[in-house]
C-alpha positions as CSV (number, residue, x, y, z in Angstrom):
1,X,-13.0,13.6,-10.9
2,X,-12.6,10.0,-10.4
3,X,-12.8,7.8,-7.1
4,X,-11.9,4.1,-7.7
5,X,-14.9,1.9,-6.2
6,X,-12.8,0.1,-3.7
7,X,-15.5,-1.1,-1.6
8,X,-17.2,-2.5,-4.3
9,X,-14.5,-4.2,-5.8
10,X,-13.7,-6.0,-2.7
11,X,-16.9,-7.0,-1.9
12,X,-17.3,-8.8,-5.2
13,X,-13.8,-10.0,-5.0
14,X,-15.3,-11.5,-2.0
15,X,-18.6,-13.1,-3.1
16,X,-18.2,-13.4,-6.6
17,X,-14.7,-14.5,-8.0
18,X,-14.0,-16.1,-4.2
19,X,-10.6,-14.5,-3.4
20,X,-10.3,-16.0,0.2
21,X,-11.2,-19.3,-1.5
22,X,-7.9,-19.1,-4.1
23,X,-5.9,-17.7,-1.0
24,X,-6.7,-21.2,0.5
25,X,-4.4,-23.0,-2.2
26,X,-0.4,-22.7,-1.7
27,X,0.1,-20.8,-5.0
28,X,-2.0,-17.5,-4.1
29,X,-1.4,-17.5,-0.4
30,X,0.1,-14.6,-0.5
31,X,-3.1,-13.2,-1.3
32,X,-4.3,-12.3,2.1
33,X,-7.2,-10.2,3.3
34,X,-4.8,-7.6,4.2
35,X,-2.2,-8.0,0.8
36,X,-6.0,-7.9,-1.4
37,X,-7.4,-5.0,0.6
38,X,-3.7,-2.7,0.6
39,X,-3.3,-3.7,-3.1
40,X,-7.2,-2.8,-4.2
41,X,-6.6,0.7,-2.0
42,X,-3.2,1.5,-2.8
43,X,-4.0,1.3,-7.0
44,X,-7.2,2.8,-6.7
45,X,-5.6,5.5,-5.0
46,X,-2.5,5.5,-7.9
47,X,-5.2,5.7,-10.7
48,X,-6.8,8.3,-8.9
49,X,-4.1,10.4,-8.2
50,X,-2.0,9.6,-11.3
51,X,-3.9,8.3,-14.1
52,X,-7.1,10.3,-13.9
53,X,-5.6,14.0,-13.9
54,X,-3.7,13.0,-17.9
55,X,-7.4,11.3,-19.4
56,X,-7.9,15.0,-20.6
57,X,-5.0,15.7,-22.0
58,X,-4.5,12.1,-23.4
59,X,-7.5,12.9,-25.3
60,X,-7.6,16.3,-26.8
61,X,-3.7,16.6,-27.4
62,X,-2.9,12.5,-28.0
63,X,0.2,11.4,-29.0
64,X,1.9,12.4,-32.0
65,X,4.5,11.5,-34.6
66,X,7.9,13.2,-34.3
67,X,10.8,12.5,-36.4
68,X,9.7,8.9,-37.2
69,X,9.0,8.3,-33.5
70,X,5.3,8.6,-30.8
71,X,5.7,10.8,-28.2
72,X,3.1,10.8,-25.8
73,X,1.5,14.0,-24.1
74,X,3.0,15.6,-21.0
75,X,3.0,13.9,-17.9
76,X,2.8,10.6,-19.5
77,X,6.3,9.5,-19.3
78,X,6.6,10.6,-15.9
79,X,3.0,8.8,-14.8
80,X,4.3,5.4,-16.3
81,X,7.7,5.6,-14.2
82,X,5.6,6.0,-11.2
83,X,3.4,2.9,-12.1
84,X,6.6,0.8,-12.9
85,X,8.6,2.4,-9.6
86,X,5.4,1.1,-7.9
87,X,5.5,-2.5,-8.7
88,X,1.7,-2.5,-10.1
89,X,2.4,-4.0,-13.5
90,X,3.7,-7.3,-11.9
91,X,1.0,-8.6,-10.1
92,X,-0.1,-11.5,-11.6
93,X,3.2,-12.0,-13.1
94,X,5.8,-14.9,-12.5
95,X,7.2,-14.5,-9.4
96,X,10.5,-16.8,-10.8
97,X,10.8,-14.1,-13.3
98,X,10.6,-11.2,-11.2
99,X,6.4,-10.8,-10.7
100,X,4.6,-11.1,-7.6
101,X,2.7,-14.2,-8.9
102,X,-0.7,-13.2,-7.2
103,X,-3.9,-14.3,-8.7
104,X,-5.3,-13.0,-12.1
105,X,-8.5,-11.5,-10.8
106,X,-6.7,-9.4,-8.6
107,X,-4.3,-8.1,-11.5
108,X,-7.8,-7.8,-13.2
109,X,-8.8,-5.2,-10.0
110,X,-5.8,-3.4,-11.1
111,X,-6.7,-3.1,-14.1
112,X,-10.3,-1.8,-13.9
113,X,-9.4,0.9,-11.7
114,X,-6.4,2.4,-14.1
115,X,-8.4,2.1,-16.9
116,X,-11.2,3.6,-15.4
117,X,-9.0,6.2,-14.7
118,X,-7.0,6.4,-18.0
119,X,-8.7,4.0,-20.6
120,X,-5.9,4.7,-23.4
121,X,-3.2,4.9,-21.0
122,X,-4.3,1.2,-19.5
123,X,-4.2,-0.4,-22.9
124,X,-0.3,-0.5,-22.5
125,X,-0.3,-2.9,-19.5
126,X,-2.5,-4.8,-21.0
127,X,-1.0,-5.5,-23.7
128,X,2.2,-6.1,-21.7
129,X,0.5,-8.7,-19.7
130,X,-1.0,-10.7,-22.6
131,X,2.8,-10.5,-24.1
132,X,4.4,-12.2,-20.2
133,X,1.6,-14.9,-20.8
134,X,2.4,-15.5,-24.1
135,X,6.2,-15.9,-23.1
136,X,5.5,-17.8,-19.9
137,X,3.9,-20.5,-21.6
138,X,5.3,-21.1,-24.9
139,X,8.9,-19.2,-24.6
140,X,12.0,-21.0,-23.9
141,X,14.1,-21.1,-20.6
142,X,16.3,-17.9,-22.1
143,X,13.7,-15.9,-23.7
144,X,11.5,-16.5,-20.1
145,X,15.4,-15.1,-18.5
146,X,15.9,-12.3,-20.9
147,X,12.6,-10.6,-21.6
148,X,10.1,-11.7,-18.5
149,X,11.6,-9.6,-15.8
150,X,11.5,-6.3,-17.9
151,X,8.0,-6.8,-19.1
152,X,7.0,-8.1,-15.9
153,X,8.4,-4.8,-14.3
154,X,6.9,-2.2,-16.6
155,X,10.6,-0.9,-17.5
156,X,10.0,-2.7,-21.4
157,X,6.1,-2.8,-23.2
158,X,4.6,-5.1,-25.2
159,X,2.3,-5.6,-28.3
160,X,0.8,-7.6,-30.5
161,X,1.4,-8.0,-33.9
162,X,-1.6,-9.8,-36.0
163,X,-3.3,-7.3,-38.2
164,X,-2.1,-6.6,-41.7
165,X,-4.0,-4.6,-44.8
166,X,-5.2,-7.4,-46.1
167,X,-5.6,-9.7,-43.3
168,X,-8.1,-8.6,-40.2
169,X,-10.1,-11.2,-38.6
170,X,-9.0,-13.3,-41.1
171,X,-5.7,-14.1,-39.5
172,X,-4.7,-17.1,-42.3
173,X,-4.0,-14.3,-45.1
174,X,-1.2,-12.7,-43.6
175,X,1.5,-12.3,-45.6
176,X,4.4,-11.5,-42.9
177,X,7.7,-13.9,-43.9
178,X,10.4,-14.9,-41.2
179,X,13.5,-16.2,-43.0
180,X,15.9,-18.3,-40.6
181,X,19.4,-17.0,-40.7
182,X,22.6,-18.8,-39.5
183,X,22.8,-17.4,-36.2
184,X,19.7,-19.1,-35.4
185,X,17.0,-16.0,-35.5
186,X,15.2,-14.9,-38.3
187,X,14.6,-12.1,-40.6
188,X,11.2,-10.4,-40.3
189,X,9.6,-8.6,-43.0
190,X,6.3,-7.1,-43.8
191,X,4.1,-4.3,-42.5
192,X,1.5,-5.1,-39.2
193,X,-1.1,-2.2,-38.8
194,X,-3.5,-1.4,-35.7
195,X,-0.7,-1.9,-33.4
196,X,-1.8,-0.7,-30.3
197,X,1.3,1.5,-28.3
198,X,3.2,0.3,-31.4
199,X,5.6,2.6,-30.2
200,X,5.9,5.3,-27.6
201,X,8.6,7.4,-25.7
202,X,7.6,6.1,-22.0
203,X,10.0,2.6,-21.7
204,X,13.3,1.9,-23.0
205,X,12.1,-0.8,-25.0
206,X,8.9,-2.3,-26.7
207,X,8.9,-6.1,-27.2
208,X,6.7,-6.9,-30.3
209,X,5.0,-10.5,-30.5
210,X,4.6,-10.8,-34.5
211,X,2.9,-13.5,-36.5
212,X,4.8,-14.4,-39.6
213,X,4.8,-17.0,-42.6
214,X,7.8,-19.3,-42.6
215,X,9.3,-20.4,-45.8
216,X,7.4,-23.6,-47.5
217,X,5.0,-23.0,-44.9
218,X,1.0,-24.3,-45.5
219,X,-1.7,-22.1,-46.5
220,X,-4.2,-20.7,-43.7
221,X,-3.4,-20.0,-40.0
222,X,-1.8,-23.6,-40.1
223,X,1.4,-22.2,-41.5
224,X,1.8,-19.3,-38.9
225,X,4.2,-18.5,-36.6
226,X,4.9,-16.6,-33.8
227,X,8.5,-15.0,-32.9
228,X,9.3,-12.5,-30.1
229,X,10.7,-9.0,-32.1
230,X,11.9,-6.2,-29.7
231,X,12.6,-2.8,-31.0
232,X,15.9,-2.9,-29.7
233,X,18.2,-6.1,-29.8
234,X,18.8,-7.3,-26.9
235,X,22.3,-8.6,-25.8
236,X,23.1,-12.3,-24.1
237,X,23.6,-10.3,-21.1
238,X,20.2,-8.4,-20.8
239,X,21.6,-5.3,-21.9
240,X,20.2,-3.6,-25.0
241,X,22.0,-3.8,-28.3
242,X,21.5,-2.1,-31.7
243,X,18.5,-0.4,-33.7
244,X,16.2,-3.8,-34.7
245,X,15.1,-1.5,-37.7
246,X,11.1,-1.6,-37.0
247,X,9.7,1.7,-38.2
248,X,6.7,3.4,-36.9
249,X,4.9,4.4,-40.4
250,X,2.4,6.2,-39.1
251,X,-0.2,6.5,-36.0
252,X,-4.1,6.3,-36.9
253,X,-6.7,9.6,-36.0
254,X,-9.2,8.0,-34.4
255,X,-12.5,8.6,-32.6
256,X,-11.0,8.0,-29.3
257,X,-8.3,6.4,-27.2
258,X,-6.1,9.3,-28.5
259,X,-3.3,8.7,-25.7
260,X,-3.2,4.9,-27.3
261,X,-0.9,5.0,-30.3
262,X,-2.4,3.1,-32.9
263,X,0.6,2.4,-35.2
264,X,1.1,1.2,-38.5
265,X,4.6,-0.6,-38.6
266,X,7.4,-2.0,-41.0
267,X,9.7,-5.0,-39.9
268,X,12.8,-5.6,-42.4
269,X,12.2,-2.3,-44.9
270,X,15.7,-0.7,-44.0
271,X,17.4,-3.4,-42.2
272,X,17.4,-6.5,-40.7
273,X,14.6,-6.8,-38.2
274,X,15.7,-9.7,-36.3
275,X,12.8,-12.6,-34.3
276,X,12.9,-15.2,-32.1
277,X,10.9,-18.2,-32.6
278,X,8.8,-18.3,-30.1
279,X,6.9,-22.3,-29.5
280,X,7.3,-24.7,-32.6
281,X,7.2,-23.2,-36.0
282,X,3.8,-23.6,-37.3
283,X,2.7,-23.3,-33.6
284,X,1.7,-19.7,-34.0
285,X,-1.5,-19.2,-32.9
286,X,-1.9,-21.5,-30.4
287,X,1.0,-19.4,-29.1
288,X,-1.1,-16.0,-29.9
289,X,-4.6,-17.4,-28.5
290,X,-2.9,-17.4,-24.9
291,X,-2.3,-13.8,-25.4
292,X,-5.4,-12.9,-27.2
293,X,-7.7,-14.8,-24.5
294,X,-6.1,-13.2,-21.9
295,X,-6.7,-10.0,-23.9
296,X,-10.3,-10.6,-24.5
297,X,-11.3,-10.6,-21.2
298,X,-9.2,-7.3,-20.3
299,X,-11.4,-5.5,-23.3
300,X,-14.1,-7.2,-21.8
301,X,-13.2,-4.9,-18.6
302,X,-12.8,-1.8,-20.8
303,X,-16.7,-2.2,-20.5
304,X,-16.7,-2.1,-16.4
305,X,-14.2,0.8,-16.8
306,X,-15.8,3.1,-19.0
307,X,-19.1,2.5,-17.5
308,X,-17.6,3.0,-13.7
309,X,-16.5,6.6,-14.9
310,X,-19.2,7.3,-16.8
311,X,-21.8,6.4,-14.1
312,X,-19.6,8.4,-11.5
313,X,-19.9,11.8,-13.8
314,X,-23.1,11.5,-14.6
315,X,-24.3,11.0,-11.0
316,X,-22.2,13.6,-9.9
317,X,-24.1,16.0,-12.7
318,X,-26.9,14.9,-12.3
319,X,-26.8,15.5,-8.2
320,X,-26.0,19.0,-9.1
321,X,-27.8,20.4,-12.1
322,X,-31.6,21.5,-11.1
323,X,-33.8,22.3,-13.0
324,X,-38.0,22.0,-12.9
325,X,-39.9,20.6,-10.5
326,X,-41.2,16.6,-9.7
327,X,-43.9,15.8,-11.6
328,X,-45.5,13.9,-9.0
329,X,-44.1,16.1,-5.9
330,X,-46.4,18.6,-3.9
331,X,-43.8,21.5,-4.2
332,X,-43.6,23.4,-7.5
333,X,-39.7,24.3,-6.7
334,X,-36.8,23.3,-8.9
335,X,-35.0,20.3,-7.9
336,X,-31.9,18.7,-9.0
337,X,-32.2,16.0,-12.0
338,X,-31.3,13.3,-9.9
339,X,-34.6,13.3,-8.5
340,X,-36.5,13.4,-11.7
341,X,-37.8,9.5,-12.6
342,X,-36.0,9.4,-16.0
343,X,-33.0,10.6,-14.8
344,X,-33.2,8.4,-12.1
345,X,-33.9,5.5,-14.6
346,X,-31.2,6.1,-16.9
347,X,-28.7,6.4,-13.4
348,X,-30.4,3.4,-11.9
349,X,-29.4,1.5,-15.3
350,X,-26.0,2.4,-15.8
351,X,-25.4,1.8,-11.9
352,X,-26.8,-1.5,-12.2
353,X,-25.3,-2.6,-15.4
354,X,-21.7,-1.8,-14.0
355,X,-22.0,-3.8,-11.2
356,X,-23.5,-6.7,-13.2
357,X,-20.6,-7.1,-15.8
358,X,-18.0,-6.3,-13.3
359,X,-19.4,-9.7,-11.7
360,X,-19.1,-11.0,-14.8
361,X,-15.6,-10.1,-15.3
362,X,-14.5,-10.9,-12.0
363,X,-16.0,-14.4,-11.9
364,X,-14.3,-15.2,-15.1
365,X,-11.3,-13.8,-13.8
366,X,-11.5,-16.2,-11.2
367,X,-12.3,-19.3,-13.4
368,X,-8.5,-18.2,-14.7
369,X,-7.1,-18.7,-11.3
370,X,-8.9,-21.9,-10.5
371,X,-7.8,-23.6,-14.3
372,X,-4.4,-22.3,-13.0
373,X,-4.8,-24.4,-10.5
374,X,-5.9,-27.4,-12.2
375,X,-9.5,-27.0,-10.7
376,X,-11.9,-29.2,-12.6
377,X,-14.3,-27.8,-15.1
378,X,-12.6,-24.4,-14.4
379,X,-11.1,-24.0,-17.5
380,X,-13.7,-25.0,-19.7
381,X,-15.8,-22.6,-17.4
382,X,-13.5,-20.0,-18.4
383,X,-13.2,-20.7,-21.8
384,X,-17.3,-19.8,-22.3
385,X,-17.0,-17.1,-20.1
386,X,-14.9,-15.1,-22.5
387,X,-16.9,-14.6,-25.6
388,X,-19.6,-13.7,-23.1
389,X,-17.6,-11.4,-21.1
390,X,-15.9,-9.5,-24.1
391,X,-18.9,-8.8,-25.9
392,X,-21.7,-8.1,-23.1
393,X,-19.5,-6.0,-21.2
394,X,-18.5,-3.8,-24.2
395,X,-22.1,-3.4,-25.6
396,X,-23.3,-2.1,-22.0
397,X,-20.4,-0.6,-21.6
398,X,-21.2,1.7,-24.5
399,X,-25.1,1.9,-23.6
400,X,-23.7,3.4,-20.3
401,X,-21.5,5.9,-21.9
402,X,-24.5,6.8,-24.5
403,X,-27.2,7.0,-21.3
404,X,-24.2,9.5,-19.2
405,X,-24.4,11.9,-22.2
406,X,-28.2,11.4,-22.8
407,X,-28.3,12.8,-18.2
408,X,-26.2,15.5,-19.2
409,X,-28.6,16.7,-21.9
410,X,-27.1,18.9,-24.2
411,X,-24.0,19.5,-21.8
412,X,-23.4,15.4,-23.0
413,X,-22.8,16.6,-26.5
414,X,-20.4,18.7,-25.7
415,X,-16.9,18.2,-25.4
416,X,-16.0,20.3,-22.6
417,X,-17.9,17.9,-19.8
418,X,-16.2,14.8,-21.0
419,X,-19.2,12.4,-20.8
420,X,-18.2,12.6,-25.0
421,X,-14.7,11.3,-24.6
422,X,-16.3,8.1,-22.5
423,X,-18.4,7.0,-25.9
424,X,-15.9,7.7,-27.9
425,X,-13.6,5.6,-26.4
426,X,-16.0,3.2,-25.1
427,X,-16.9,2.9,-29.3
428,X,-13.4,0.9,-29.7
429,X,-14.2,-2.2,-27.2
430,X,-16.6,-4.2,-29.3
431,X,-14.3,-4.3,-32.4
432,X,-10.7,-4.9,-31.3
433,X,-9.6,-8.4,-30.1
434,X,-11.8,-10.6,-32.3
435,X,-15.4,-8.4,-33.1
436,X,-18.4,-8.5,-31.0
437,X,-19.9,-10.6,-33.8
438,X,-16.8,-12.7,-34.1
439,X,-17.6,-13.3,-30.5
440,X,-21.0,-14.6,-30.7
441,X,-19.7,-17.1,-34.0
442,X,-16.8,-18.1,-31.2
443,X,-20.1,-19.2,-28.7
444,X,-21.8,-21.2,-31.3
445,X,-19.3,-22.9,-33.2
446,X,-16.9,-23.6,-30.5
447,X,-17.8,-23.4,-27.0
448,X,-21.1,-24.8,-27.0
449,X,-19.9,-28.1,-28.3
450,X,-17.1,-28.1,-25.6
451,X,-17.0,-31.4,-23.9
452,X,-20.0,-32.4,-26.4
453,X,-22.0,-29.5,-25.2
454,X,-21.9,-30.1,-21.2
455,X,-19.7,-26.9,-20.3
456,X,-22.7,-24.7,-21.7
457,X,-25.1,-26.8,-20.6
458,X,-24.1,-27.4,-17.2
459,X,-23.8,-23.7,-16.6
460,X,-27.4,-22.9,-17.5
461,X,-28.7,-25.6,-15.4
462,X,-26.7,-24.9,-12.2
463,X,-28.3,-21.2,-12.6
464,X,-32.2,-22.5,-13.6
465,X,-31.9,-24.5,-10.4
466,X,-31.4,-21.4,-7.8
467,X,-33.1,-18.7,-10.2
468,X,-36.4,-17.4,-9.2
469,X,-39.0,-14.8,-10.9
470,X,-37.5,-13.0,-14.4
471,X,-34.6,-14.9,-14.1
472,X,-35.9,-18.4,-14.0
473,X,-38.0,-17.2,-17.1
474,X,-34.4,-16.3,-18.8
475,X,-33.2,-19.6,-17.7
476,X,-35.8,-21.1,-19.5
477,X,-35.4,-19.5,-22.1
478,X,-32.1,-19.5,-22.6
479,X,-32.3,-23.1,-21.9
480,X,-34.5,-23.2,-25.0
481,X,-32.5,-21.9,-27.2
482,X,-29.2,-23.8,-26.0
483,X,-31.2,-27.1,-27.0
484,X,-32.1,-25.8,-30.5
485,X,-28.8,-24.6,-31.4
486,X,-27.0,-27.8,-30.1
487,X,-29.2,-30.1,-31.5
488,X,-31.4,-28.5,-34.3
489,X,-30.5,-25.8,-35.9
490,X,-27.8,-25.7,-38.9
491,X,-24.5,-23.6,-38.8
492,X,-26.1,-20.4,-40.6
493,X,-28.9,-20.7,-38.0
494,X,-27.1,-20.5,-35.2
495,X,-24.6,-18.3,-36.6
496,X,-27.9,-16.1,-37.2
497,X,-29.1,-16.4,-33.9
498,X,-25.5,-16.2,-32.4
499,X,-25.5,-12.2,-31.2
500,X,-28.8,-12.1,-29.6
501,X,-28.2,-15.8,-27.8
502,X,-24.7,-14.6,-26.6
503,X,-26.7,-11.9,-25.1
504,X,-29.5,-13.7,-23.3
505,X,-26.5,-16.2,-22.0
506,X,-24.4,-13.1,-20.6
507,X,-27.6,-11.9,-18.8
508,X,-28.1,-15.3,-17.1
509,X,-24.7,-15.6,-16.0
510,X,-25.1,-11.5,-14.8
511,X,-28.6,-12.2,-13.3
512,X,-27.2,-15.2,-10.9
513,X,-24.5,-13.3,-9.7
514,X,-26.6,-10.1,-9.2
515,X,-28.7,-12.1,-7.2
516,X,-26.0,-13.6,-5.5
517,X,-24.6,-10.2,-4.5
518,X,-28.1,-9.2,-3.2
519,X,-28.0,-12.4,-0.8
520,X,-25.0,-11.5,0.4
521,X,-25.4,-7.6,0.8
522,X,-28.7,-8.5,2.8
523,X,-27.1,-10.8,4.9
524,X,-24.5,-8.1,6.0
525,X,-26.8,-5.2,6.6
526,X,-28.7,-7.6,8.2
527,X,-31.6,-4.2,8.9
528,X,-29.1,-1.7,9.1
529,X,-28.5,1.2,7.2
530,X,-25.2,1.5,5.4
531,X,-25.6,2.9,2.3
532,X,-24.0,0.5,0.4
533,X,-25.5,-2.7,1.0
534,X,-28.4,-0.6,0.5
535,X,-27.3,0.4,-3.2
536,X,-26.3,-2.8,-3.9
537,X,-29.5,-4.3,-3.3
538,X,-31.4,-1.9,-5.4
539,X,-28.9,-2.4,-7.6
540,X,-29.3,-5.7,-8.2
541,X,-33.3,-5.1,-7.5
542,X,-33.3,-3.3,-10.9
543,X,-31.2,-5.4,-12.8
544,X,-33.7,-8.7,-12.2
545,X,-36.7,-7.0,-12.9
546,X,-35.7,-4.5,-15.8
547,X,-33.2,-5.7,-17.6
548,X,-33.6,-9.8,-17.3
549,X,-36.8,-9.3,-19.0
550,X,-35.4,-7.8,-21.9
551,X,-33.0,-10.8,-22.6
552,X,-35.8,-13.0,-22.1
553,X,-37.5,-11.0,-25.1
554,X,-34.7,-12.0,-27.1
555,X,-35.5,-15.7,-27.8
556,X,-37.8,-15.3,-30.9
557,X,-34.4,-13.0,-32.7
558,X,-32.1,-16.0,-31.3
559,X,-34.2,-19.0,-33.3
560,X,-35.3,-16.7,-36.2
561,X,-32.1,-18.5,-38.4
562,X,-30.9,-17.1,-40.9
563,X,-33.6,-17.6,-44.0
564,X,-34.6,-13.7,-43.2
565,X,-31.5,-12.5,-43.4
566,X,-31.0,-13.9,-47.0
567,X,-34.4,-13.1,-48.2
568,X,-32.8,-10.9,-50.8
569,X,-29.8,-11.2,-52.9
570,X,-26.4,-9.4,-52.2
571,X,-27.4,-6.9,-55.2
572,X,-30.8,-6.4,-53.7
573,X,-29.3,-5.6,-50.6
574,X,-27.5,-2.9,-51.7
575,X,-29.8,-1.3,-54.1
């Protein structure tokens, strides 16, 4: 079972990412207290009713390869017409081209609770929503017309198209051509692999965004571009056309995210697959990066999601199963788990670190908004929010999934109670849309020297001068090793240092808006006794004093360099 945490999602919609606050400016006034509230119900409710009942299906039957083509497991079709029928997949789209042009972080509500629900289903609309941004701001006036509305209603999909064999995170050596014809497209050819809902039998058509290699074009990721491929061709008119011959290969087996069809596929091999320039040629991936940021802070939320469902089941276990008595207690009955102090540690953790990257995620969704709105600082904020948010909320995010089967004891390892299915999809997160480690190089080469290092800085001294107790000492800290890698250290240092520093950073940013959230649920219980406030306060209560600490211990790893890591050959390595 699954119950989207509505209250809690308002509430830091509220206090953290400052929803009443974007309401205030003409763009998002449509985002009322009463729109926010009926849209956070109303999908919660959906994922509950519509998403959540196909997770188990979506996992142990998948989707599957049928006469060249994905099919997706029963019920799936049918749960994505009532998603589209409901309007949910334009929220944050343009409301010129047919979305409801409402503010990112609540699209980013949406999204938590349907992937919560359905984590392999969800990675469909997010894809789709990284493809509208990508065409909203680098597309031209017709391909806005022709392909916009249909994405932004859900009644098309879309992907996109980096990965080839030979070319990973090392975008620059793909090999993808696009050769201009006379009609003014181009033929694409070459094969893309990892190609997340690649293809699938639940919309009429999948719109691919594909990097390519122009002809004459220079070496590296400066001679990329990026062109707008749909499965089907689609006519002047809107109306679809012929077969764009792109061929579904094969689908991957994976660990998890079975439902998501991980496709390997072939542009040009028996036809003419026919692209759309999309920006200025050799404009590629500044074109991509608008998709792929956007993208990196929705896997960022796979972390919140996997972690609310995981917490929920293993609460709800752990409330039931008894089984020996409290240590401590004067009766020698059995009692259920949830009383017994490590259970209660392990739930207390995984409560706690849900709530703290969900603030995460929500405040960076809302440093989105305000760049949108030409705020200042906000999108430099933003910009050093997303490595942090992508790879903090992913690790925990597994941790939480490990620590739900580690409450279910032996019952975790087994398949049948489903706390499995949450690590194993969980297990995805840190890898896909730039590594974890790709991540923490992204902090340390790039965003720390943003604006000649006074984005990062800035940040950590707004939060050293309200912090109190741990998390002044992880300010410190953190401070600390801010000033060595901006001034002192070399590139392989920092590099060396760059995981556990990202780490350390993300729990400062967590840490101040825990404590914020504490503030704010004290003020409103205010010596009552709602439940709620109450959790959230212990909540945030544990998070200061257990798990700031540990960030803080994380210094002497961050400055270590990287001489220890080269202390022995490559050969030596491997011996």
């Amino acid at each position: 079972m699954f119950t989207a945490p509505t209250r809690e999602q308002l509430f830091v919609l509220r206090h953290i990412t400052g929803i009443d606050e974007l309401a205030g400016h003409n763009r998002f006034a449509d985002a009322t207290p009463d729109m926010v509230q009926a849209i956070v119900e109303g999908v919660g409710d959906f994922a509950e009713n519509e998403f959540a009942p196909l997770n188990r299906i979506g996992d142990t039957v998948g989707a599957k390869m049928k006469d060249g083509h994905v099919v997706m497991p029963d019920g799936y079709k049918a749960a994505w017409n009532a998603y589209v029928q409901n309007g949910w997949a334009g929220i944050a789209a343009p409301a010129d081209y047919g979305g409801q042009g409402l503010p990112f972080s609540l699209a980013t509500v949406a999204l938590e609770s349907l992937g919560a629900a359905n984590m392999a289903l969800t990675l469909c609309p997010i894809l789709s929503v990284g493809a509208v941004e990508a065409i909203a701001h680098h597309g031209s006036e017709e391909q806005k017309e022709l392909y916009l509305p249909k994405l932004a209603a859900g009644e098309w999909t879309g992907t996109m198209n980096l990965t080839e064999p030979q070319a990973g995170s090392d975008v620059g050596a793909l090999t993808a051509t696009a050769t201009p014809r006379e009609d003014g497209g181009w033929n694409i050819k070459g094969q893309k692999i990892y190609i997340t809902f690649g293809d699938h039998d639940m919309a009429e058509n999948i719109v691919h965004l594909v990097l390519a290699r122009t002809p004459d074009a220079p070496a590296g990721t400066r001679g990329i571009s990026l062109f707008l491929v749909p499965k089907t061709r689609v006519n002047a008119d809107g109306s679809l056309g012929e077969d764009n011959h792109v061929r579904t290969v094969s689908i991957e087996h994976k660990l998890g995210i079975n439902a998501s069809p991980t496709c390997v596929l072939a542009y040009g091999e028996d036809g003419d697959s026919i692209g759309h320039l999309i920006g200025p040629e050799h404009g590629g991936m500044r074109a991509m990066f608008t998709m792929m940021n956007n993208a990196r802070l929705n896997v960022g939320l796979q972390g919140v999601q996997i972690g609310e469902r995981a917490t929920q089941q293993a609460l709800a276990f752990a409330a039931e199963r008894v089984q020996s008595a409290r240590a401590g207690g004067e009766s020698r009955d059995p009692i259920a788990i949830l009383d017994h102090p490590d259970v209660r540690r392990m739930l207390l953790r995984m409560k706690a670190g849900t709530q703290a990257i969900r603030a995460l995620l929500y405040y960076a969704s809302g440093q989105v908004d305000r760049a949108t709105l030409g705020v200042t600082d906000a999108r430099g904020l933003a910009d050093l929010l997303t490595p942090l948010s992508k790879a903090y909320a992913t690790d925990l995010g597994i941790e939480i999934a490990s620590l739900g089967i580690q409450v279910h004891g032996g019952m975790g390892f087994v398949e049948e109670t489903g706390a499995a299915q949450h690590y194993r999809d969980a297990r995805i997160a840190p890898i896909y849309e730039g590594t974890n480690g790709i991540q923490a190089a992204d902090l340390v080469g790039r965003k720390l020297s943003m604006d000649g290092g006074a984005v990062a800085r800035g940040l950590v001294e707004r939060i050293a001068a309200e912090a109190e107790g741990p998390l002044a000492d992880l300010a410190a800290a953190t401070g600390r090793v801010l000033h060595w890698m901006q001034d002192e250290a070399s590139i392989d240092d920092r590099l060396g240092g760059s995981v556990p520093f990202l780490t350390m950073y993300a729990t400062l940013v967590s840490g101040w808006l825990m404590a914020k959230q504490r503030a704010a649920a004290q003020d409103e219980l205010a010596g009552g006794d709602d439940p709620f406030l109450k959790g959230k306060i212990a909540a945030a209560d544990y998070y200061l004093a257990a798990m700031v600490p540990e960030a803080t211990g994380l210094e002497a790893a961050a400055t270590a360099g990287a001489e220890p890591l080269y202390a022995l050959t490559a050969a030596e390595l491997a011996a």
